[in-house]
N, C-alpha and C positions, 0 to 999 in steps of 0.2 A: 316608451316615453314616460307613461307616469312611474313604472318600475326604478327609474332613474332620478326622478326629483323625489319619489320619496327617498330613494337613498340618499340623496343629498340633504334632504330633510335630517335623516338619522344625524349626519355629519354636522350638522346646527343643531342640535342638541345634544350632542356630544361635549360641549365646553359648558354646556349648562347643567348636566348631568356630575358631570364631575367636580366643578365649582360648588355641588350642590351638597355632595356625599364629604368631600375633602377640606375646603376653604370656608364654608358657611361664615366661620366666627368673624372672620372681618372681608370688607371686601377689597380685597389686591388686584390693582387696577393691569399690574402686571402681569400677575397670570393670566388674567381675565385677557390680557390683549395675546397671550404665548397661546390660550387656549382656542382664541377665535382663530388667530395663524391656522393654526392646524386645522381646524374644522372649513377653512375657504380653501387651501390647499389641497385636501380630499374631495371637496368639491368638484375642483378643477382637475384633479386624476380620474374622475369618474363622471366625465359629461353626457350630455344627449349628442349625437354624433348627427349632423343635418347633412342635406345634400351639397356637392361641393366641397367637403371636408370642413366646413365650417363646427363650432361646437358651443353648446349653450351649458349651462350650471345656475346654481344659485349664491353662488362665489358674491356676489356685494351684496348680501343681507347681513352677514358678519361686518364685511366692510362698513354700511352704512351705520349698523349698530354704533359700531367702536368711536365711527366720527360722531356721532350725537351725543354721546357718552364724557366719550374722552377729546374732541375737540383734535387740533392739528398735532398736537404733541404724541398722539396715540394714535393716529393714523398714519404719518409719515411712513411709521415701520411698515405696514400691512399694506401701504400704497407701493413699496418701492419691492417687496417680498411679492406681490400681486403682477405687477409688471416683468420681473424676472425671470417666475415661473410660467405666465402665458408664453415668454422669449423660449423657453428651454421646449415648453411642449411645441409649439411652432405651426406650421400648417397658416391659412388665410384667416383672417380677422385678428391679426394680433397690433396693426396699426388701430382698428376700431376699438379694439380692449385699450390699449394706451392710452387715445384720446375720451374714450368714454370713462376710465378711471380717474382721470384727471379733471373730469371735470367734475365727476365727484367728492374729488379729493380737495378741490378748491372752493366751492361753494358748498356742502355739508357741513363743514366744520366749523361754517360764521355759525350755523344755529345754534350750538353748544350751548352757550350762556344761558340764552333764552330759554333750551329745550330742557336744560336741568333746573329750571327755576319752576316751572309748570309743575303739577298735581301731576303724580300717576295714571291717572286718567288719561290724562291730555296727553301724556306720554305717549303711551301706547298709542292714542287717535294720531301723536301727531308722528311716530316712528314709521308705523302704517300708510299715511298717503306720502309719505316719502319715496318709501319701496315702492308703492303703485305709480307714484309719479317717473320715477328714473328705472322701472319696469316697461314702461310707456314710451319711455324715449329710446332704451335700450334696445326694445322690439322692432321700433318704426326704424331706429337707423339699420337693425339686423336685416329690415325689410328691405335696405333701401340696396343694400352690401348682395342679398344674393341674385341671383338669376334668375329667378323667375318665384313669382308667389304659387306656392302652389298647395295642396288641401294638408299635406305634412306642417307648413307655417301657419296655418292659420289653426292648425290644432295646437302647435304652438304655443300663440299665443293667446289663446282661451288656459293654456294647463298655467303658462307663466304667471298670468294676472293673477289668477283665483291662488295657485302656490304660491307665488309672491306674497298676496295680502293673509292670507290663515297663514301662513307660516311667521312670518314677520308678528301679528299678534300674538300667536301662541308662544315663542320665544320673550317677546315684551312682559307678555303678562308672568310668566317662568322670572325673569330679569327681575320687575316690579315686585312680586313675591317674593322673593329673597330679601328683595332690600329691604322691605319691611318686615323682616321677622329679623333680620340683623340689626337694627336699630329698636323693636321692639325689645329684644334680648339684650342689648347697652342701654335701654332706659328700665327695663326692670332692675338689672344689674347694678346700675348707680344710684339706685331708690333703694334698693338693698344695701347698699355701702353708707351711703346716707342716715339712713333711720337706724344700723349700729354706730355708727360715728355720731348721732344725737344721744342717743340712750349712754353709749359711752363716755360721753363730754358732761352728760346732766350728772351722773353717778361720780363721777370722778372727780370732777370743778368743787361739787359741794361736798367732799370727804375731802379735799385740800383746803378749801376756804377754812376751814374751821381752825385746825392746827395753825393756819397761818397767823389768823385773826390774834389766836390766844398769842402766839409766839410774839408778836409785831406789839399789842399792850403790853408785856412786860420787858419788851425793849424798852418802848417810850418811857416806862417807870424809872429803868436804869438811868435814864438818860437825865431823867431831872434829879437823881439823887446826887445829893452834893459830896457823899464817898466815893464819884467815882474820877478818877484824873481827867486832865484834856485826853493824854494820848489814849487811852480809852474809850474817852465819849467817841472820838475818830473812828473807832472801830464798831461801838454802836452803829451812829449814821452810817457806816459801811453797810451794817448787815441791814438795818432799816430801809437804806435804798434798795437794797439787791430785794427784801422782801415785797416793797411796792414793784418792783418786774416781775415778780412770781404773780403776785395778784393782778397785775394784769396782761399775764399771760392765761392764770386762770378765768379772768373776765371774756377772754378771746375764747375763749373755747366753750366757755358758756353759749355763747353766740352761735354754736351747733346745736346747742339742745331744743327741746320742745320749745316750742313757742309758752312763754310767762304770761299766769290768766294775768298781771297787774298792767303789762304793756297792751295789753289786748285794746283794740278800738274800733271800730264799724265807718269805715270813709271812702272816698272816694280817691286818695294816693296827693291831692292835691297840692296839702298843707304843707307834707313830708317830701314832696319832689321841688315845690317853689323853697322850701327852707337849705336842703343840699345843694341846688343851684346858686342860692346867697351866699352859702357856706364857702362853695368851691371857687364861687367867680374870681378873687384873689389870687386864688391860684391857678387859676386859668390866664389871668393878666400876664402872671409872671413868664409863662410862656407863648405871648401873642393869643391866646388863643381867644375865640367870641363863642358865646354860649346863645344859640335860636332856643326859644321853647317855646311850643305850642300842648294847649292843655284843650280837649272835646270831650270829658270822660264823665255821664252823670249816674255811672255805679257805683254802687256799694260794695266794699269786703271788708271781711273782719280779718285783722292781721295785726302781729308783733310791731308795734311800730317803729322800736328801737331795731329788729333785725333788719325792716323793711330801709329805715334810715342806715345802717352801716352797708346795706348791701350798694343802697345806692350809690354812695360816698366810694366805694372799692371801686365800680361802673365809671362813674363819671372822672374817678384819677385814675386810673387805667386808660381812660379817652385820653384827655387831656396831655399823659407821659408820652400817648404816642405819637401826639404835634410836637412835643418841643423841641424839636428839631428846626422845625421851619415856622410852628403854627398851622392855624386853621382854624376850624370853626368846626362845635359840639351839636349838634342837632338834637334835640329832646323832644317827641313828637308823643304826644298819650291819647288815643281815642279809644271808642267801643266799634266792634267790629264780633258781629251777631250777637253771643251770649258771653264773650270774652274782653278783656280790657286788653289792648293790647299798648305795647309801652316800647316804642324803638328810639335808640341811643346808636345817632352815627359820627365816626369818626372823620377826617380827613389826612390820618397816621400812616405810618410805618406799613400796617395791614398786618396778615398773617398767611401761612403757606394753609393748606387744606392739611395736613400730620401736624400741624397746631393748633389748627381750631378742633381739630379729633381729641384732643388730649387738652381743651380746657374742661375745668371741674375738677382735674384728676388731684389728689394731695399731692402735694408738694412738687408740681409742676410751674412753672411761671416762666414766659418767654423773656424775664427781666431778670438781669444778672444777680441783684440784690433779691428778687421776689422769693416767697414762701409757698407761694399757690394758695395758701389759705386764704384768702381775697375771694379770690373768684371759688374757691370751694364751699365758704359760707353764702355768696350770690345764689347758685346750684342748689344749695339745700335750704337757704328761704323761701326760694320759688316753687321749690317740690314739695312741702310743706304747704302751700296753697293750692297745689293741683296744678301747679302753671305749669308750661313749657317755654325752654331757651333756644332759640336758634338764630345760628352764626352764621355772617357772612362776610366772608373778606377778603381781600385781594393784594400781595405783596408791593406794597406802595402806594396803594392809591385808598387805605384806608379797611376799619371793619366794622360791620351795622351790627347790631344786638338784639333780636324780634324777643320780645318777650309776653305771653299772652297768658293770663291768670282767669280761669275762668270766674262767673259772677256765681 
């Protein structure tokens, strides 16, 4: 008996092992559910054999995993691959597998939302009394299915509970450590991309400014000399306008560089978020939209104020783009929350898939047909420039919130 759960053991850690060695760098939710396949499958070819020809495994640890994880979309497969292979091996309890997958398969997967929105921690606590709970039920019904109880079942299910619950953690915490060394490795990564895309934008903006500067005064001189014809001057003002876009395309890019000691201030965000909300409200009108703000915040940072005002201004028309369709209303919520200020900006828009919100920050990304991505990639290197942290949440249609926490 335990020769066999640990082998099933090996076979749950088998898709972790190899996710671990292979995939690291991002997490594909697809492998991840091809890999749990296989490790419930081998499960199920290598059971505890009971009396009665009934047979036990640890076949729904992987199962319950993938529905916490990944919700019904991810399960269906491994429910209906679960059910076909208990059909194929055959023998008594394959009605009890049916109805006890299913009913895992229908209430598991409401907790997704909730269960990915939780701390690591909780994770793991809350993956854990899962498996012991539908360990619990799966025994007592096994109990109820054979013929008699006898000292083979009741060792059973002393080996099932205890291999249930350490295995189910051990695997969670294997899960949890991954995910944060994968997201530690894309926030070092883009703090890296960041800080030479500042040093880049400071070096380069101010070795263009200059030549432009000179070139753009001795336009304007031509301009007023009375040698020069009309059709002429036309061509001045041409190149004079084309040079005012060069200059503020170099202004834009400025806007990645180090934070300017002249913009520098020590405040609490107050002044600078009630001034972009006056700014924006116009153009919130123009698309129905109504702007809530609520302001709790009595810390201090020092910060660029000009960055900190364009970042906001990219934020709040980026909300707003994504009502006009129908409207809705802007949420601006700013408290302190322990040692950090945190500053959430929700929408009631369009939303975003989860491979879009992975891919905001990046250059020259934007889910909008006209977008540059540089909006939201100066937002990203504001905020990391303060120490702060972005995170995204959203949902196709029904809108996407903006956590943003800067610490004090």
């Amino acid at each position: 008996m335990i020769e066999t759960l640990l082998l099933n053991f090996l076979f749950l850690l088998f898709p972790v092992l190899i996710f671990l060695i292979f995939f690291e760098n991002r997490l594909h939710y697809y492998i991840l559910l091809f890999l749990s396949s296989i490790s419930m499958v081998l499960c199920m070819v290598y059971p505890l054999k009971l009396e009665g020809g009934y047979i036990f495994d640890l076949r729904y640890i992987p199962f319950l995993i993938v529905a916490l994880f990944g919700g019904y979309k991810y399960t269906f497969p491994m429910y209906i691959l679960l059910n076909v292979y208990r059909y194929l091996i055959g023998g008594p309890g394959i009605g009890h597998s049916f109805i006890f997958s299913t009913i895992i398969f229908v209430s598991v997967p409401l907790l997704h939302k909730k269960f990915i929105k939780q701390s690591p921690r909780n994770r793991i606590i809350g993956a854990v009394i899962v498996s012991f709970l539908s360990m619990v039920i799966y025994i007592t019904w096994f109990g109820i299915a054979l013929p008699r109880l006898n000292k083979e079942f009741w060792l059973l299910t002393f080996y099932a509970l205890t291999t249930g619950i350490v295995v189910m953690a051990i695997i969670m915490i294997l899960i949890e450590k991954i995910m944060v060394n994968i997201k530690t490795r894309e926030s070092f990564l883009h703090s890296e991309r960041l800080s030479v895309l500042s040093d880049l934008s400071a070096s380069v903006s101010h070795e263009i400014r200059n030549p432009l500067t000179v070139t753009k005064g001795f336009l304007q001189l031509l301009n007023t000399s009375q040698a020069i014809l009309g059709e002429e001057k036309k061509y001045i003002e041409y190149s004079l306008l084309e040079l005012k876009r060069a200059e503020k395309i170099v202004s834009d890019f400025l806007a990645f560089a180090k934070p300017q000691s002249e913009n520098m201030i020590y405040s609490n965000l107050k002044n600078e978020i009630e001034y972009v909300k006056n700014v924006m409200t116009p153009y919130a009108n123009m698309y129905l939209v109504e702007i809530e703000f609520y302001f709790n915040n009595l810390s201090n940072i020092q910060y660029d104020k000009n960055q900190i005002l364009q970042s906001l201004i990219n934020l709040f028309k980026n909300a707003i783009e994504a009502m006009r369709e129908k409207g809705g209303t802007l949420y601006i919520d700013v408290t302190n929350e322990k040692k950090d200020i945190m500053i959430k900006i929700r929408d009631t828009g369009v939303g975003m898939t989860r491979e879009e919100v992975l891919l905001l920050g990046r250059p020259y990304y934007s889910s909008k047909k006209e977008g540059t991505g540089l909006g939201m990639l100066m937002v990203y290197s504001t905020i990391d420039k303060l120490k702060g942290k972005i995170e995204v949440e959203s949902e196709k249609g029904k809108g996407t919130t903006f956590y943003i926490s800067i610490p004090v």
